[in-house]
C-alpha positions in Angstrom: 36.4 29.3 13.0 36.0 26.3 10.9 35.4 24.1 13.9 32.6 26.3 15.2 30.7 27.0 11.4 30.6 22.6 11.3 29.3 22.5 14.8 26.8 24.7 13.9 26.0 23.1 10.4 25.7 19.6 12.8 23.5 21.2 15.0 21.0 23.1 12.6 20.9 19.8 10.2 20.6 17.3 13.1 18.4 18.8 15.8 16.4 21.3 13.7 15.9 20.7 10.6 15.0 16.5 11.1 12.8 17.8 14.0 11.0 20.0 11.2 10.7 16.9 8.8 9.6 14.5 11.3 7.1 17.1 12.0 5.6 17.6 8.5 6.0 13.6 7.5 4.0 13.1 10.7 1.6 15.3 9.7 1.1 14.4 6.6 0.9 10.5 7.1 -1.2 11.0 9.7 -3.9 12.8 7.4 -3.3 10.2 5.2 -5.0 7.4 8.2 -1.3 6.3 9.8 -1.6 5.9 13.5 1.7 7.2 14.9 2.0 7.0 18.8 4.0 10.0 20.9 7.5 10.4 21.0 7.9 8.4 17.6 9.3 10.2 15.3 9.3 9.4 11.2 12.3 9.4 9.3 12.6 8.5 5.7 9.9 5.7 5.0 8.2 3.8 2.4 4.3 3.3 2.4 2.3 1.9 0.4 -0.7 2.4 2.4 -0.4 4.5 5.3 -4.0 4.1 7.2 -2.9 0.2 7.5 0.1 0.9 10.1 -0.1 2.2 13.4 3.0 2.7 15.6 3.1 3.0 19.3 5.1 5.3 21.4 8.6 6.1 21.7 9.4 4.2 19.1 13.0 4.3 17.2 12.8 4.0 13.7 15.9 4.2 11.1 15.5 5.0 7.4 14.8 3.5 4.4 11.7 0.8 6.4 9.3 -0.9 3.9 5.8 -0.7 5.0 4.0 -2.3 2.1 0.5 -3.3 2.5 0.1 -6.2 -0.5 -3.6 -5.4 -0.9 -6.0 -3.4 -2.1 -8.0 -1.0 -0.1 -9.6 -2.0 3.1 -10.2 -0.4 6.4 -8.2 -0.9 9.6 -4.2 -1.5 10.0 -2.8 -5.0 9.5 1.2 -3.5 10.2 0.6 -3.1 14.2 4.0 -1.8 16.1 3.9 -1.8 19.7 5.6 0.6 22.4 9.4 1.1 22.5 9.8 -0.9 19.5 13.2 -0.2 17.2 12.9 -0.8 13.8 16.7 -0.9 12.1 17.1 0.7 8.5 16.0 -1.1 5.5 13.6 -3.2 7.2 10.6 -4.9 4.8 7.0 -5.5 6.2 5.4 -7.4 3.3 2.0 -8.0 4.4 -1.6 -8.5 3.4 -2.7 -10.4 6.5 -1.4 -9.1 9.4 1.6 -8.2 11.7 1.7 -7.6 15.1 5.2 -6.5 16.7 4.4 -6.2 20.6 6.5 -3.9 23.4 10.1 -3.4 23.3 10.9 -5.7 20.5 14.4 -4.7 18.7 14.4 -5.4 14.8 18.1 -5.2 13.4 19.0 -3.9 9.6 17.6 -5.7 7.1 14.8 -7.9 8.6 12.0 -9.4 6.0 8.6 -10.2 7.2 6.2 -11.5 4.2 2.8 -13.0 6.0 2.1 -14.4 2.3 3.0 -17.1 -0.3 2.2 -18.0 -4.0 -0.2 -20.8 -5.2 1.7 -23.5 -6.6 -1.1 -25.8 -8.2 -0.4 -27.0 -12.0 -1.7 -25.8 -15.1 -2.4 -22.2 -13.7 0.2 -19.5 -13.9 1.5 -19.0 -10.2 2.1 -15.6 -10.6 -2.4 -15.5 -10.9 -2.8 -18.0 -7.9 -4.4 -16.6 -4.4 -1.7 -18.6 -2.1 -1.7 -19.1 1.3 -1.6 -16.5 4.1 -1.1 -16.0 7.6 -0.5 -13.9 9.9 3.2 -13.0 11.7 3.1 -12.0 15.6 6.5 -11.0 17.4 5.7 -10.9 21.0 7.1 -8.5 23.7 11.1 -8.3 24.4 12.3 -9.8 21.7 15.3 -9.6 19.6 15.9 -10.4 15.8 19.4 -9.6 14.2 20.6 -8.2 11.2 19.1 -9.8 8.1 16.8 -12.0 9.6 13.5 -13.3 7.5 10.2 -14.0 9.0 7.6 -15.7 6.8 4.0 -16.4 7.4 2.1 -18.0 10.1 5.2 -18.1 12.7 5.3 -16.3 16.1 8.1 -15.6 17.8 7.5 -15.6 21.6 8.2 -13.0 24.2 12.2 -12.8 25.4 13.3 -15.1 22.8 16.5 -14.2 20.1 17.0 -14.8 16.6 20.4 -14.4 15.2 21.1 -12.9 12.4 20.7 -14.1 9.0 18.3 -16.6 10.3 15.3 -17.8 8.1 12.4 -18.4 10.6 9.5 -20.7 9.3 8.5 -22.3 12.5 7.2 -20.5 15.8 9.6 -19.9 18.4 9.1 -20.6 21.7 9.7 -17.7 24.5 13.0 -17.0 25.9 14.3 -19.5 23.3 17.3 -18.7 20.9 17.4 -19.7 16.8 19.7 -19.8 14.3 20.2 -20.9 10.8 18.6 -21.6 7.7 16.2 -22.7 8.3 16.2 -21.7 11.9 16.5 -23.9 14.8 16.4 -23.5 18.4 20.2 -23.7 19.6 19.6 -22.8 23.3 17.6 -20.9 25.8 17.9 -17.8 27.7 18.9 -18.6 31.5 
């Protein structure tokens, strides 16, 4: 009897009620300007403004992901996810230019993306500078590990790897495969 009222306790929490929460956190996001594709469902997120991502389809997404917008109000997404993309829990998108994440791309735990930087000149508080930004774009197929940190202006081309714990502040080439802080290539895919 005890078996059967835990199964049934795992079922109702697991297939019901998360289908009903994905449901209403959908919803809800979604009148809020968040572009959420079919088949992705939302688990437990943080947002600071939701019109400014857009998720494709079927995407996987674990809890506890960071989308923070570091701007103020303005039309249009800058957090673009692709199709098939999976997104590992406690994940941080730090943006205010742009990210684009294309087709099929798997993000491990942890991963940092911040598309910005501070102002560093003298005599003015850096903490008040406008620093430099630029945009992050992770093509198709590719796969970061756990912990990895992506800061601005780099792509990471489609097929390559990036291990994990990796600090990436150059462009990788596709199919290629980084590693270290700061990241260097350390061979190809064959």
């Amino acid at each position: 009897m005890s078996y059967l009222i835990q199964h049934g306790s795992f079922v109702l929490r697991q297939r019901y009620y998360a289908r009903f929460q994905h449901f209403f956190r959908k919803l809800w996001l979604g009148f809020q300007g968040m572009k959420v594709g079919k088949g992705t469902e939302l688990p437990r997120l943080h947002i600071t403004w939701p019109h400014q991502v857009t998720l494709g389809v079927n995407c996987k997404l674990e809890h506890d992901i960071y989308f923070k917008y570091d701007g103020i109000w303005q039309p249009g997404s800058a957090i673009k996810i692709g199709d098939n993309v999976f997104i590992g829990s406690g994940c941080e998108f730090n943006i205010s230019e742009g990210i684009t994440i294309g087709n099929d791309a798997l993000i491990a735990s942890g991963c940092r993306f911040i598309d910005h930087n501070h102002g560093t000149a003298l005599n003015e508080l850096m903490r008040t500078q406008v620093g430099p930004k630029e945009a992050i774009i992770i093509e198709p197929d590719v796969w970061l590990g756990v912990n990895v940190v992506v800061l601005k202006g780099v792509t990471i081309g489609q097929g390559a790897i990036v291990a994990a714990g990796a600090i990436v502040t150059k462009s990788v080439g596709a199919n290629e495969i980084w590693a270290g802080v700061p990241a260097k290539k350390i061979g190809e895919r064959k």
